[in-house]
C-alpha positions in Angstrom: 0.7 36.2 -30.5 2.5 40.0 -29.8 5.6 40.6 -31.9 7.7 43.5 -30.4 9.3 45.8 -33.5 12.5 48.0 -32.3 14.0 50.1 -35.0 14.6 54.0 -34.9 13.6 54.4 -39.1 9.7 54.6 -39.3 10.4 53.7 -43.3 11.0 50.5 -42.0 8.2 50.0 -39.9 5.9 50.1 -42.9 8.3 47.5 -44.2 7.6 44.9 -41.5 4.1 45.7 -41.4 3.8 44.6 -45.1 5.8 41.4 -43.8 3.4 40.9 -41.0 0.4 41.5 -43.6 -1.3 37.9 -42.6 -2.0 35.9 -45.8 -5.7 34.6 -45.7 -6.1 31.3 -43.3 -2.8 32.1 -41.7 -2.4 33.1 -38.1 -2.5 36.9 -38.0 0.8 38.5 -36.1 0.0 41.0 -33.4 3.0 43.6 -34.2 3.9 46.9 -31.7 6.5 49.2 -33.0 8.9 51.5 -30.8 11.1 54.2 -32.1 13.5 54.4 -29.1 14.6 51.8 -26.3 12.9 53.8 -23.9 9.3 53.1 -25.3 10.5 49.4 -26.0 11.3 48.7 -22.8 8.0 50.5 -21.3 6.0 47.8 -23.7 7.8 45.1 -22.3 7.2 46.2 -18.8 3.4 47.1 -19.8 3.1 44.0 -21.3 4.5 41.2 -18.7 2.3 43.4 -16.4 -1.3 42.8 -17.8 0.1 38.9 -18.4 0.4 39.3 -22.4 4.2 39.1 -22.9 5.8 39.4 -26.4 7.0 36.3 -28.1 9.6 38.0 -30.5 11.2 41.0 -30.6 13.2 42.5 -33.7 15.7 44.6 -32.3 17.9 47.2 -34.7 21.0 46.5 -32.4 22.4 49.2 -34.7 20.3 52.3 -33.8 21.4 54.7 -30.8 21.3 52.7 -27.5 20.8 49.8 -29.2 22.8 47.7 -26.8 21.4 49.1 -24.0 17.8 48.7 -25.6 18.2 44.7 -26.3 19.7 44.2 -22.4 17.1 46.1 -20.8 14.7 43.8 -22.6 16.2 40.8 -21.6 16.9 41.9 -17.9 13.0 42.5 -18.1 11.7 39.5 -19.8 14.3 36.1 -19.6 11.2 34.1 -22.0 11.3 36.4 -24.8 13.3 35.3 -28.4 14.9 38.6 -29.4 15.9 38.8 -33.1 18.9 41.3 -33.5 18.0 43.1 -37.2 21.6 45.5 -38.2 23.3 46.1 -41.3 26.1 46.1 -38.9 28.8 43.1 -38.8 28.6 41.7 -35.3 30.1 38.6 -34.0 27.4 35.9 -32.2 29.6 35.9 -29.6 29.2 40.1 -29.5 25.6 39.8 -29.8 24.9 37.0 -27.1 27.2 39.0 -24.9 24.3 41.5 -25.0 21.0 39.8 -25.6 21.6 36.8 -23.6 21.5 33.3 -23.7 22.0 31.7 -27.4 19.0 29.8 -27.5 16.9 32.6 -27.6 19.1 35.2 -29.2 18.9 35.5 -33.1 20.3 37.2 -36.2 19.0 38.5 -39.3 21.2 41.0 -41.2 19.6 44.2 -43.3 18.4 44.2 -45.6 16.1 41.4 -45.1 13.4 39.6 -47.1 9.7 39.4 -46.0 9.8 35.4 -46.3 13.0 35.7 -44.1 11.2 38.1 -41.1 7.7 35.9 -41.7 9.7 32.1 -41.3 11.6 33.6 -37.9 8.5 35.0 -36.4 6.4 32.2 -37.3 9.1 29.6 -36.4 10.0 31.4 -32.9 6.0 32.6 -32.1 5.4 28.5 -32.2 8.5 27.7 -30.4 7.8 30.2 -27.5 4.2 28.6 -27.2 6.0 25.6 -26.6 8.4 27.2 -23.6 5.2 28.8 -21.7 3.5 25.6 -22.1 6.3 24.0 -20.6 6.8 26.5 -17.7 3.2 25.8 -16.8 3.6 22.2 -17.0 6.9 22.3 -15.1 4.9 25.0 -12.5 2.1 22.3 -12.4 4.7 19.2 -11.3 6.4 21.5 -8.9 3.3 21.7 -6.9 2.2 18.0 -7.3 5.8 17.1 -5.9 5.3 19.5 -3.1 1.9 18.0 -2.2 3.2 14.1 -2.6 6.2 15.2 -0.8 4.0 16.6 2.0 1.0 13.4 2.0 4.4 11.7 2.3 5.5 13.3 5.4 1.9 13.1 6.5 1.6 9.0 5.8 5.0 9.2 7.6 4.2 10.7 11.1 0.5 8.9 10.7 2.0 5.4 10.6 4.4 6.6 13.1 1.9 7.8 15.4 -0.2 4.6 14.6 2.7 2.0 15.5 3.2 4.1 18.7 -0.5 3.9 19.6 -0.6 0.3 18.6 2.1 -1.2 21.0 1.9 1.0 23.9 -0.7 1.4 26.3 -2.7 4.7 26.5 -3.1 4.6 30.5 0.2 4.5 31.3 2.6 4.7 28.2 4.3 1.1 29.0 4.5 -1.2 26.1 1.4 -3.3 25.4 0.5 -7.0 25.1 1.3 -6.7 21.5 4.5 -5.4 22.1 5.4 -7.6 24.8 5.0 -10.7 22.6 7.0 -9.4 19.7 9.9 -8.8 22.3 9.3 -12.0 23.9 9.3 -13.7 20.5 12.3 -12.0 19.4 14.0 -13.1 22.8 12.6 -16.9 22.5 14.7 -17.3 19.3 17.8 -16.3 20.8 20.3 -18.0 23.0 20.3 -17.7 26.3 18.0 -18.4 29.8 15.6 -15.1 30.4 12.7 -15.4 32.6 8.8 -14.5 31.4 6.6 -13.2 34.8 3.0 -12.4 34.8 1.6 -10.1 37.4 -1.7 -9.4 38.4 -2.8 -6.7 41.3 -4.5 -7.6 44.5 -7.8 -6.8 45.3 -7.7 -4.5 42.3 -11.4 -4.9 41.9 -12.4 -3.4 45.5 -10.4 -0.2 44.6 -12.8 0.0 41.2 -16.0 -0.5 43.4 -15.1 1.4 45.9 -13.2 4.4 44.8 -14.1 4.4 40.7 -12.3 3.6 37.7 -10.5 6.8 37.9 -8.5 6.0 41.5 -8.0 2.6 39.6 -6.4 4.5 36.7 -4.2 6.1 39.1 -3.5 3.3 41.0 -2.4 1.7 37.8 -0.1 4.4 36.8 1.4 4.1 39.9 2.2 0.5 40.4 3.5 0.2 36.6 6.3 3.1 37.9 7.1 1.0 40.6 7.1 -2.6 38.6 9.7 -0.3 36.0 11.6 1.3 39.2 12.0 -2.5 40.6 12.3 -4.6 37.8 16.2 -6.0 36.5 17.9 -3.9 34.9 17.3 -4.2 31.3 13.7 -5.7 31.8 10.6 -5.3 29.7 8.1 -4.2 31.6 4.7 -4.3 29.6 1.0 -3.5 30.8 -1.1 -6.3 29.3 -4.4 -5.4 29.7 -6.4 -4.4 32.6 -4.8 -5.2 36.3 -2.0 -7.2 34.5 1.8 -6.9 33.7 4.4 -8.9 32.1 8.2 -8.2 32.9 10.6 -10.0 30.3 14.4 -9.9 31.2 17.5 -11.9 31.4 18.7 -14.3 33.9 21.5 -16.4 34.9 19.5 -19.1 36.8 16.0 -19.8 38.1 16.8 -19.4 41.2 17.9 -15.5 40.3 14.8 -15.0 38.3 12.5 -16.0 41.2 14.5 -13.9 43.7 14.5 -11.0 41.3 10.6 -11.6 40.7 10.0 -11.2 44.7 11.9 -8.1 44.9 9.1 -7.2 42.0 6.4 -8.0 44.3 7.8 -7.0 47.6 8.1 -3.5 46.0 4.2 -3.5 45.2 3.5 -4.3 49.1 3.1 -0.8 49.7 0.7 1.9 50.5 0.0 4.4 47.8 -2.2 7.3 48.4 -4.8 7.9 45.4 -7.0 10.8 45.3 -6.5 11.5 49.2 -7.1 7.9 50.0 -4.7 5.3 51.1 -4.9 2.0 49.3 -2.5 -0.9 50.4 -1.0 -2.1 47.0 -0.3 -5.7 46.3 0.2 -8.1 43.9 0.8 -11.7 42.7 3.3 -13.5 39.8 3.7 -16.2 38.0 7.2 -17.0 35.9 8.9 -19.4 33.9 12.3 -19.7 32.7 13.2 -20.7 29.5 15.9 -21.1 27.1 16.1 -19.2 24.4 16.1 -21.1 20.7 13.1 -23.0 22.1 9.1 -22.7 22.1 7.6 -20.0 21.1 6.4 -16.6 22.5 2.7 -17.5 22.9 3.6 -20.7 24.6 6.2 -19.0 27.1 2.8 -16.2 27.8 0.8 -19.5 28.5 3.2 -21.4 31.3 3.7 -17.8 32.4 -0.4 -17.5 33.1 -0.7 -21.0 34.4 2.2 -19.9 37.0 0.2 -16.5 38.0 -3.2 -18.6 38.4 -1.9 -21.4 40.6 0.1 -18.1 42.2 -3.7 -16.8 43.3 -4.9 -20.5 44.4 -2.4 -20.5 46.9 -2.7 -17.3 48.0 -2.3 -13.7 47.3 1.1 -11.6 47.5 3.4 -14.6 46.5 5.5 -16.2 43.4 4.8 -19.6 42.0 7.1 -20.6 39.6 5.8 -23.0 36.3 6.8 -26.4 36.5 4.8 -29.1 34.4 2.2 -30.2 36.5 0.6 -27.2 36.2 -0.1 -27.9 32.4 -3.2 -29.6 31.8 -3.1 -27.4 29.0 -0.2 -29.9 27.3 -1.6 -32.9 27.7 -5.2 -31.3 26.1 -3.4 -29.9 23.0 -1.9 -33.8 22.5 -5.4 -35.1 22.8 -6.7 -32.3 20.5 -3.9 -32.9 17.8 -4.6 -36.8 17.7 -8.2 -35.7 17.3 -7.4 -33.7 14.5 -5.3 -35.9 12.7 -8.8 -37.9 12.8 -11.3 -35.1 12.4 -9.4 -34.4 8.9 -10.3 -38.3 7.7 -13.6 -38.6 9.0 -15.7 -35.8 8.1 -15.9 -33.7 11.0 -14.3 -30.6 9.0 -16.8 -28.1 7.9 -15.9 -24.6 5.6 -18.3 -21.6 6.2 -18.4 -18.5 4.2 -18.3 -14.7 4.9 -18.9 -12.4 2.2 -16.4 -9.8 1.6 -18.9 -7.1 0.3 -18.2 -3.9 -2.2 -18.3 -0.6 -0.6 -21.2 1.4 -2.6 -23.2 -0.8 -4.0 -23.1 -3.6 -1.0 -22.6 -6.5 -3.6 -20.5 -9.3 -3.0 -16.8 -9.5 -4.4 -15.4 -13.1 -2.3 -16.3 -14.6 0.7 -13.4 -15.7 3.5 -13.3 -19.3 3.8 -13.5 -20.3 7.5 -12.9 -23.6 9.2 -15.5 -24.9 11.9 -14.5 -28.7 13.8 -17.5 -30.5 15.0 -15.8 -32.7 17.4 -17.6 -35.7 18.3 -15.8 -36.1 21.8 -15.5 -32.0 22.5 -18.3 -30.4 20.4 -17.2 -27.5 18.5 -13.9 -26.6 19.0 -12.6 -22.7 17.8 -10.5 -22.4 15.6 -8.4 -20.3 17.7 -7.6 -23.6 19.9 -6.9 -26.3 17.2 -5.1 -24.3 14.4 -2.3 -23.3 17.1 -2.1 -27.1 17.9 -1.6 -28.1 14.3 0.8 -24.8 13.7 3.2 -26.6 15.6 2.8 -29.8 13.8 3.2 -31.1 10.2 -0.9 -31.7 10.7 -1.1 -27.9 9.5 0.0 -28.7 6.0 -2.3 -31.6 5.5 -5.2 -29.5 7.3 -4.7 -26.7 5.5 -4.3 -29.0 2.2 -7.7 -30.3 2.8 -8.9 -26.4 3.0 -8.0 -25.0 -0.3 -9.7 -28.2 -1.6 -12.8 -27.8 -0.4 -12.8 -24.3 -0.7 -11.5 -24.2 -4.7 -14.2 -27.0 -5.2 -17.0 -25.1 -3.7 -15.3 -21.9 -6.1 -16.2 -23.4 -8.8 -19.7 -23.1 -8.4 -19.8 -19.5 -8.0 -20.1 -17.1 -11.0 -17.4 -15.4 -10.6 -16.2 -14.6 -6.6 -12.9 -15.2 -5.3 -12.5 -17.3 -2.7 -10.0 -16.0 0.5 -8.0 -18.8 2.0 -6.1 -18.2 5.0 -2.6 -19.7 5.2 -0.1 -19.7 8.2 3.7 -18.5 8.5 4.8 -22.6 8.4 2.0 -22.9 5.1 3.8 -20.2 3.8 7.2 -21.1 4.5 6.4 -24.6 2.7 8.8 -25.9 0.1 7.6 -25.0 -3.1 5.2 -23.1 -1.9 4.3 -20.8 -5.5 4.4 -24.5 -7.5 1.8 -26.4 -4.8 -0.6 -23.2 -5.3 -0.4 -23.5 -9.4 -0.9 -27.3 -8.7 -3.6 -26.9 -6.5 -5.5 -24.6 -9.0 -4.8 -26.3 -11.8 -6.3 -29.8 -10.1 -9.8 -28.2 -9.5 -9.5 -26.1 -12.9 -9.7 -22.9 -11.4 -8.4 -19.8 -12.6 -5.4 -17.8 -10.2 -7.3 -14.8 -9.6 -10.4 -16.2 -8.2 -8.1 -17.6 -5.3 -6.6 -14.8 -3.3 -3.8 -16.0 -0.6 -4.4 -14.1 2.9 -1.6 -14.1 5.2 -0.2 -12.1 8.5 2.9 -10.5 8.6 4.4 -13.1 10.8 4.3 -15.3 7.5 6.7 -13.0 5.6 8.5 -11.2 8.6 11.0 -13.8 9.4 12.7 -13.6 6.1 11.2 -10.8 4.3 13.7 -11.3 0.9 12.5 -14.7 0.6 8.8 -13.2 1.7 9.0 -10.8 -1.1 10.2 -13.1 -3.7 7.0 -15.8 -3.2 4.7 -12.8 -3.2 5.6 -11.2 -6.5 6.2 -15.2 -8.2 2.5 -15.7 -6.9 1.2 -11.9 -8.3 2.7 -12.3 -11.3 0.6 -16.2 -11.9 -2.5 -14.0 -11.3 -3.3 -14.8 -7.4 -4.4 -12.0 -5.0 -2.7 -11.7 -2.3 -3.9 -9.5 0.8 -2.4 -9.2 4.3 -4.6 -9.6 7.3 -5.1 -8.2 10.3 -2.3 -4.9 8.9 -1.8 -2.6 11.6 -1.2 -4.5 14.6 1.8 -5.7 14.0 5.0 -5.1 12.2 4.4 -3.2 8.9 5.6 0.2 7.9 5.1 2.0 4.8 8.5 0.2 3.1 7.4 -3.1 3.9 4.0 -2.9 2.4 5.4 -0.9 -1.3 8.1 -3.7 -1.1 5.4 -7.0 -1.0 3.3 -7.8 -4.0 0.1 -6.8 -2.1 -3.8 -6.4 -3.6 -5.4 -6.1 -0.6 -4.8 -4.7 2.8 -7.4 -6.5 6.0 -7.9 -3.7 8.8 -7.0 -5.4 11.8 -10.6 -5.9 13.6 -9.6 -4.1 16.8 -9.2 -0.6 15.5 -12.6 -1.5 13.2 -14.1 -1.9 17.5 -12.8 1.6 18.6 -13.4 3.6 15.6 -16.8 4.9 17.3 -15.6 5.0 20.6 -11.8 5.9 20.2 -10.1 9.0 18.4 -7.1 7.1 18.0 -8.6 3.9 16.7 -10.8 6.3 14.0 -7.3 8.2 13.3 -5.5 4.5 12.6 -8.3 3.4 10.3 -8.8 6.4 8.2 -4.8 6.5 7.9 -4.7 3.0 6.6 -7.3 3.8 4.0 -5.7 6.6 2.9 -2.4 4.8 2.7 -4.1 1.4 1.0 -5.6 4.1 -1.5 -2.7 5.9 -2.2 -0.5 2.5 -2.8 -3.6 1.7 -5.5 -4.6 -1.3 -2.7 -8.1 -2.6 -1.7 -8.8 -1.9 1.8 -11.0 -4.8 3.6 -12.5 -3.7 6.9 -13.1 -6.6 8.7 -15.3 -6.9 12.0 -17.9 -4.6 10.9 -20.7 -5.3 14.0 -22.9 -1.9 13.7 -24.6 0.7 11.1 -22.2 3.3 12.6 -18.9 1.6 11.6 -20.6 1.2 7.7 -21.6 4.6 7.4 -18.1 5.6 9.0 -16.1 3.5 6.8 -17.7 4.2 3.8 -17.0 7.3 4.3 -13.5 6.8 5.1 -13.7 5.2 1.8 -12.9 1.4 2.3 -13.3 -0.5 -0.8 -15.0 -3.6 1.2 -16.9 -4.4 4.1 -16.8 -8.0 5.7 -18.3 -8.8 8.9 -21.1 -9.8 11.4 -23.4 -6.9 10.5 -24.1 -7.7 7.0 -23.7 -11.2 7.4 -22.9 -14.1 9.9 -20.5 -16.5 7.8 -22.7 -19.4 6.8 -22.8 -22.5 5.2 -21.8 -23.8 1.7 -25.8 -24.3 0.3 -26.3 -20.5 1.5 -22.9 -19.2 0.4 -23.9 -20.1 -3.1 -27.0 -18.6 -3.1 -25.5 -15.4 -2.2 -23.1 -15.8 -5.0 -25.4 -16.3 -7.4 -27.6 -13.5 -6.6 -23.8 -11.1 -5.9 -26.1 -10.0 -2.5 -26.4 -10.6 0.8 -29.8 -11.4 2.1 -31.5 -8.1 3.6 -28.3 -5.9 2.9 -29.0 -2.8 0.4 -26.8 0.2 -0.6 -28.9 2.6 1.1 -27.7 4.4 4.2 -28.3 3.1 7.4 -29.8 6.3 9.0 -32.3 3.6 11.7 -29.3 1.8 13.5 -30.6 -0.8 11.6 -29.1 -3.4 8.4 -30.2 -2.0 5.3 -33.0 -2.9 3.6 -34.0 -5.0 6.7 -37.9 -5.2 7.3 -37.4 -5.9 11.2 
């Protein structure tokens, strides 16, 4: 390490180079001397240029232009320890006045001992090791701040631009169906009549056939300005999917609500002129008024679609207002919920399997327990009908009881999978929730962290303390946790960092568009990136073709579930799988054919 010697007698010179002499084994001292400041100050500059600064400099404060000598060096180089050497009595507050700051300004008096200029050079060569070390390290966090600050921002305007994309609709910028049910829930819960309607287009179809899907576009974007132009003030108005709107607002009667809906469809009754041609707009409704603090949101949608349907029957261009005889749909979901109550005794429950499959290598981590009803009156019956039907009553805990019992006694014959066991918001919000799970467990002697918990958002949304608190009890017992179906609803980057989380599910929509959608890629490969950089697992779920393997394995996804690499099947079949940790036919070599890997056919 370069020692900088300052000192206008060349007799001393010799004198430090017999101090700087390095004894045998000891680190050898790289000395330059200087006669004048001039020359000192050249070295300095020479040096910090070529990137091989001085540690030390011994500085005779005493010769002509001392002072000036010792400033200049500092003003040069603010790293460098300078050692003022005089025979001269100086104050320390007269010498750090002119070298600078204290802890790098020293003193020796002349005349000095070797051992006295050996232990300071030795002592501040190590010491100034230290300081560069630390100005790289410090130079290193800088930029690592600068990057996390910026991936960040980036995580930022991604989920931003991905909660825009997921509740608004691309055609014509309106909200979407999902985020017309999340206002309409919201609204269901407070107090207060508001009306629901449901409007579909007339003849919307002929315009398609006739005049293409582009003058349908058009058409759309132009009878969703007039539904927002006509609709109450203060309404939702929401595209819902194809040639159908919703409108959400507030009323003071039905009566108001209906006449306000027929100004809505009155309005459409006109002609538009798309792409030169003149089409004769049109449309039908359906509403239902409701008071708020009752039902639910789905429910509402459902009297609001009966309404529009019976709306058609009778004719197109007119408003039919829900009223219960339209509701064969009630009187089903009693019959389904007494034959649940009795599917659950007698044997007509069934669990299937779907392996949740490691990225790379394709072996299997856990399989997704999935309920099937055989129903001896109905046949099979979806899941997507009867687990509604038991939501809203107390049969969900007892069904969902009899589901984490035959899926932790199936566990245990597995060598070591997990098990994913869906549970709903009213599971979730069960008393005692954290001590039913340990009891559970503990009943079929299986350890916490082969059962991991899946659950939406709308299980921790309504009271996200209480949410958190179950979440981190349950994480800290061993559990997984994951949260299904993420990015179609609520969550934003402070929700998921807040939750106890191990896994995030892709929501199975944005897993359909990623080969046909830039947006839907750009959703999915931000929610990698964001499970990845929270230290998360991220579960693509829906996985239907070779293309959306290959895509999101290089996204990198840690797991794969879905109908491509396997159907879910039964119990006998699941445990084969787990036994062997692979799915039948499914390799970890690309799937450059189109076709499942390793398939013969």
């Amino acid at each position: 390490m370069r020692i900088l010697v300052v000192d206008d007698d060349v007799a001393v010179h010799a004198h430090y180079l017999r101090c700087f002499a390095a004894p045998a084994g000891a680190a050898a001292f790289d000395p330059t001397y200087c006669t004048g400041g001039a020359a000192a100050a050249d070295a300095v500059a020479a040096a910090l240029s070529d990137d091989v600064p001085f540690a030390v400099a011994f500085v005779d404060i005493g010769m002509t232009g001392g002072r000036d000598t010792v400033q200049r060096i500092r003003a040069l180089d603010a790293d460098i320890n300078l050692v003022v050497v005089t025979a001269q009595d100086f104050l320390p507050a007269e010498i750090g006045a002119v070298a600078g700051p204290p802890d790098k300004t020293f003193y020796i008096a002349k005349p000095f001992a070797a051992a006295e200029i050996v232990q300071t050079a030795t002592a501040l060569r190590e010491r100034w090791a230290i300081d560069r070390q630390l100005i790289v390290a410090r130079a290193r966090l800088r930029t690592q701040v600068l990057l996390l600050e910026e991936q960040k921002l980036e995580l930022a305007a991604n989920e931003s631009r991905a909660m825009h994309i997921a509740t608004h609709d691309s055609l014509t910028e309106a909200p979407n169906r999902l985020a017309f049910l999340r206002a309409l829930g919201e609204r269901a819960r407070s107090p207060g009549a508001f009306a629901t309607a449901m409007l579909d287009l007339d003849r919307f179809k002929l315009v398609n056939d006739t005049l293409g899907h582009l003058a349908g576009d058009a058409l759309i974007r132009e009878i969703c300005a007039i539904l927002q132009r006509s609709a109450p003030a203060g309404s939702l108005v929401a595209r819902l999917g194809g040639d159908e709107f919703g409108i959400l607002f507030d009323t003071s009667d039905v009566a108001a609500a209906v006449t306000a809906c027929e100004r809505v469809v009155a309005a459409c009754a006109v002609t538009i002129t798309v792409f030169g041609n003149s089409v004769q707009g049109g449309a039908s409704a359906g509403i239902v008024v409701v008071e708020g603090g009752a039902g639910d949101a789905s429910d509402v949608m459902r009297r609001a679609d009966l309404a529009l349907n019976d709306a058609k029957r009778h004719g197109r261009g007119g408003v039919r207002l829900f009223d219960e005889s339209m509701d064969e749909g009630i009187r089903f979901s009693r019959r389904i919920e007494s034959g649940l109550a009795q599917a659950i005794a007698g044997g007509e429950l069934t669990l299937v399997y779907q392996p949740i499959v490691e990225r790379d290598r394709l072996t299997i981590d856990g399989f997704e327990a999935l309920l099937r009803w055989d129903s001896p009156e109905y046949g099979a019956i979806s899941p997507a009908i009867f687990i509604p039907i038991a939501e809203e009553s107390n049969l969900i805990h007892q069904l969902g009881d009899w589901v984490l019992d035959a899926a932790l006694t199936e566990l245990k014959r597995w060598p070591g999978q997990y098990v994913s066991v869906n549970f709903s918001p009213r599971q979730f919000r069960r008393q005692n929730f954290v001590g039913h799970m340990m009891e559970c467990v503990a009943r079929a002697g299986v350890a916490p962290s082969r059962l991991q918990i899946e659950i939406t958002e709308t299980a921790i949304f309504d009271d996200v303390e209480r949410a958190a608190d179950t979440l981190r009890r349950l994480r800290d017992l061993g559990f997984r946790i994951s949260l299904d179906d993420f990015g179609a609803g609520y969550s934003s980057l402070h929700n998921i960092r807040k939750f106890a989380l191990d896994s995030l599910k892709i929501d199975r929509s944005f897993i359909d568009g990623i080969g046909r959608e830039r947006e839907s890629a750009a959703i999915v490969y931000s929610i990698i990136h964001l499970g990845r950089a929270l230290g998360l697992e991220v579960v693509a779920e829906g996985v239907e073709t070779a293309a959306q393997v290959q895509a999101l394995r290089i996204a990198g996804a840690s797991h794969l579930q879905g109908y491509f690499l396997s159907h879910p099947v039964d119990a006998d079949a699941a445990r084969a799988m787990a036994h062997t940790a692979t799915v039948p036919g499914v390799a970890a070599e690309p799937f450059l054919d189109g076709s499942r890997a390793g398939s013969t056919g």
